[in-house]
C-alpha positions as CSV (number, residue, x, y, z in Angstrom):
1,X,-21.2,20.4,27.8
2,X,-22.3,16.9,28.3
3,X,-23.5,16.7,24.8
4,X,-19.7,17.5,23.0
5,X,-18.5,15.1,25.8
6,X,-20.4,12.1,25.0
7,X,-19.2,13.0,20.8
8,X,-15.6,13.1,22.2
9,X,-16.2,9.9,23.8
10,X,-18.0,8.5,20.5
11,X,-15.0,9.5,18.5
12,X,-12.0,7.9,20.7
13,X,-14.6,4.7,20.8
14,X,-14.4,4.7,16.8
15,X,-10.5,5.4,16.6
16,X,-9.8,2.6,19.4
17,X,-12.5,-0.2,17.1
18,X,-11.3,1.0,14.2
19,X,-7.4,-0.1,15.1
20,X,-8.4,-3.0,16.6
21,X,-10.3,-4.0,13.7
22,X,-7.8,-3.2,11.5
23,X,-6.1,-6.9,12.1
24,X,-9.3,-8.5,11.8
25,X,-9.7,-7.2,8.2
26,X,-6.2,-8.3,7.3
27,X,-7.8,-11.9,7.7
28,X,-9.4,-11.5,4.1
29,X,-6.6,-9.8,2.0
30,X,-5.5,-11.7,-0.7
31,X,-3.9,-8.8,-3.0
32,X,-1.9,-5.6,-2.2
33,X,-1.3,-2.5,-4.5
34,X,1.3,-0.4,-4.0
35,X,2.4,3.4,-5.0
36,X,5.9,3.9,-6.0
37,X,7.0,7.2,-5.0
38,X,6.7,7.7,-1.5
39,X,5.9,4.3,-0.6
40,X,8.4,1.8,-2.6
41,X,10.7,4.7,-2.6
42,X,11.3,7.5,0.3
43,X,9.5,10.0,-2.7
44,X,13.2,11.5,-3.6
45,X,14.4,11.8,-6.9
46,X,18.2,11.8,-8.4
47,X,18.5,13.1,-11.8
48,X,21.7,11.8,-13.3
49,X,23.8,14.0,-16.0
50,X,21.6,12.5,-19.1
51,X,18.0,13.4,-17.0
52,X,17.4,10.0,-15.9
53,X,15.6,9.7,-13.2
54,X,16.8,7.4,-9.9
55,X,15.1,5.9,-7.3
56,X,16.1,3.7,-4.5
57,X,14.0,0.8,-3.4
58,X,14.6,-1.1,-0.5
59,X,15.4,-5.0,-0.6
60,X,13.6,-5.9,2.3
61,X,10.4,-4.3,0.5
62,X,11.2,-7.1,-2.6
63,X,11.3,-10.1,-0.8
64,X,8.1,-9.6,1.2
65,X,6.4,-8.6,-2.0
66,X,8.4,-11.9,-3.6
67,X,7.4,-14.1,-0.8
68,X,3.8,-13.2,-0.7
69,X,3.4,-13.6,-4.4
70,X,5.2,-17.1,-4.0
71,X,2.2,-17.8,-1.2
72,X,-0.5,-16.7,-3.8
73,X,-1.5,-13.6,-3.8
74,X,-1.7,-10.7,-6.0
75,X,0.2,-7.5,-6.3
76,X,0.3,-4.8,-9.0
77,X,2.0,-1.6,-8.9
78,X,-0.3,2.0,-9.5
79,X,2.4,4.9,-9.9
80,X,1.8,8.3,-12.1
81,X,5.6,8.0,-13.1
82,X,7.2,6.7,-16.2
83,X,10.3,4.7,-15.4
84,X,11.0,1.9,-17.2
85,X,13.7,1.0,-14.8
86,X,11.2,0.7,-11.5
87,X,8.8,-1.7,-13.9
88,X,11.7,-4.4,-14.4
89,X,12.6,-4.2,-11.0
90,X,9.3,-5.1,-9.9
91,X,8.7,-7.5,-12.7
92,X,12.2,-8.9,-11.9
93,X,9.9,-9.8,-8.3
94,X,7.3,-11.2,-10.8
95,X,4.9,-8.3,-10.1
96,X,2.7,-8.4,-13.8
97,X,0.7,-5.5,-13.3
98,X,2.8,-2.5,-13.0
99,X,0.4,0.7,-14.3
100,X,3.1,3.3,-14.8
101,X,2.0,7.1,-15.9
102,X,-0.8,6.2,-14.2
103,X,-2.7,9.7,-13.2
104,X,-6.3,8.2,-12.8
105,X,-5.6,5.5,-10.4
106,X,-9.4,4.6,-10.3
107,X,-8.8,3.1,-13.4
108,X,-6.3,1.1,-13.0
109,X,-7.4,-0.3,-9.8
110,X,-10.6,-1.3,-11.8
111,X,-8.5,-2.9,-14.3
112,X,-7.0,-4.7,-12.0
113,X,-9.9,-6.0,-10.0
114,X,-11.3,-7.1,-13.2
115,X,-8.2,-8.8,-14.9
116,X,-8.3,-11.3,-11.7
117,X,-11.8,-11.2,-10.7
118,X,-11.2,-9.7,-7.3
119,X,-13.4,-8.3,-4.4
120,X,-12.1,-4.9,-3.6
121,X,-12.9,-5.3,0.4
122,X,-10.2,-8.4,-0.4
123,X,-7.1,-5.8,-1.5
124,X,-4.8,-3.6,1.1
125,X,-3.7,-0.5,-1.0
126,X,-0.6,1.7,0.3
127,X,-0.4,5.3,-0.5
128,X,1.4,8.0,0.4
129,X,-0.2,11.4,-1.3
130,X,-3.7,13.2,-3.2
131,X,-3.6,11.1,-6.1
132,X,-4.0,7.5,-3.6
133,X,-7.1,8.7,-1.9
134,X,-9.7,7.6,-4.6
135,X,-8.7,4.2,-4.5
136,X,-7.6,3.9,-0.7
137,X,-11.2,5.1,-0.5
138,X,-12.4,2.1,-2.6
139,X,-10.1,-1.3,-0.8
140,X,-10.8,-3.6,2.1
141,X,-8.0,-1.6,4.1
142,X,-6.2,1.3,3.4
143,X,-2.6,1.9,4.4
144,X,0.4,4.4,4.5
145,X,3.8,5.2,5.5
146,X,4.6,7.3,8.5
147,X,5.6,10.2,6.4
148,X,2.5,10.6,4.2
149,X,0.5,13.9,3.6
150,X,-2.0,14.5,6.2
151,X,-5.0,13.7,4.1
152,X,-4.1,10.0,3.3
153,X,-3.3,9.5,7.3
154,X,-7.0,10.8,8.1
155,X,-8.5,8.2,6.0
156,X,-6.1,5.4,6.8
157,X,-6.8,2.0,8.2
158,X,-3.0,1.7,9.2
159,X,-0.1,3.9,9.6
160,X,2.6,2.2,8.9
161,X,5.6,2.7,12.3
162,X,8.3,3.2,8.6
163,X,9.0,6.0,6.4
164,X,8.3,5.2,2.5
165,X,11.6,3.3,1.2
166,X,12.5,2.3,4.6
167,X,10.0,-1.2,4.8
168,X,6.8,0.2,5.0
169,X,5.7,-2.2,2.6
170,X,7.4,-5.4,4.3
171,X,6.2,-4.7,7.5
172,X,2.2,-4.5,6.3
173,X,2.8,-7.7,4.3
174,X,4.5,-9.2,7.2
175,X,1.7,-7.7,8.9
176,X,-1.0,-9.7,6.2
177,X,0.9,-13.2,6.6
178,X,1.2,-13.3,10.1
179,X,-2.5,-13.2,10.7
180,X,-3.1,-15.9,8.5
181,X,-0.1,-18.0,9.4
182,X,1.6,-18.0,6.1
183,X,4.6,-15.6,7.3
184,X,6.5,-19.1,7.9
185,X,10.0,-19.7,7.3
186,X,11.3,-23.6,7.5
């Protein structure tokens, strides 16, 4: 009895570092990744009369990724869908590495860290389902939205107070500036 109490008491320890250090690893990102569905997006789909699929992307999510590119760092886009659409509205941000059809994420994360040379415990990745784990498994600090699948949430460094497509994605790159002092507005 004392023996699973001292493991319970092990295990709240860990959760309760593991939050607080959280904020001290945000210190040392210099490049985010981002899903689309599910995280950019809330993960619906609207398919018009001519089978084109719609999404909806919040603004608030475009000018944190905007501002924090205009501060220096890197973001690329890994999404298993197709639409040409989301890539030139995240170009339109200046977001230059946008993988879409992407169903091995692995790769493209690798591609990326090589293109710019970067240290993966230097990158935040946000995911929402399955296919994110491999790479959330592989960054500095892994995050999600309130509403992802249960498996992403158990191996996440943040959950994220905001449903995907509602400004998940600001508030972790608010999150990210604000700890190093470059979420300033003159």
């Amino acid at each position: 009895m004392i023996k699973n109490y001292m493991k319970l008491l092990q295990n709240q320890f860990k959760k309760i570092m593991s939050k607080q250090s959280y904020k001290i690893k945000l210190r040392k990102i210099n490049a985010f990744i981002f899903d689309v569905d599910g995280v950019l997006t809330d993960g619906r789909v609207l398919i018009d009369s001519d089978g084109e699929m719609l999404r909806l992307m919040n603004t608030k999510d475009g000018f944190a990724m905007k501002f924090a590119i205009d501060n220096g760092y890197k973001i690329s886009i890994i999404t298993g869908g197709t639409n040409e659409a989301v890539k030139k509205r995240l170009v339109s941000l200046g977001i230059d590495t946008v993988y879409l059809g992407s169903h091995n994420k692995i790769n493209s994360f690798n591609n990326f860290i090589k293109k710019f040379n970067l240290d993966p415990d230097e990158i935040l990745y946000m995911g929402d389902d399955i296919p994110d784990i491999p790479v959330m498994k592989k960054v500095g600090v892994s995050s999600c939205p309130q509403d992802a699948v249960q498996e992403v949430k158990a191996i996440s460094d943040y959950i994220s107070h905001k449903n995907g497509g509602y400004g998940c994605v600001r508030e972790i790159i608010e999150q990210v500036l604000k700890v190093q002092g470059k979420w300033v507005f003159e």
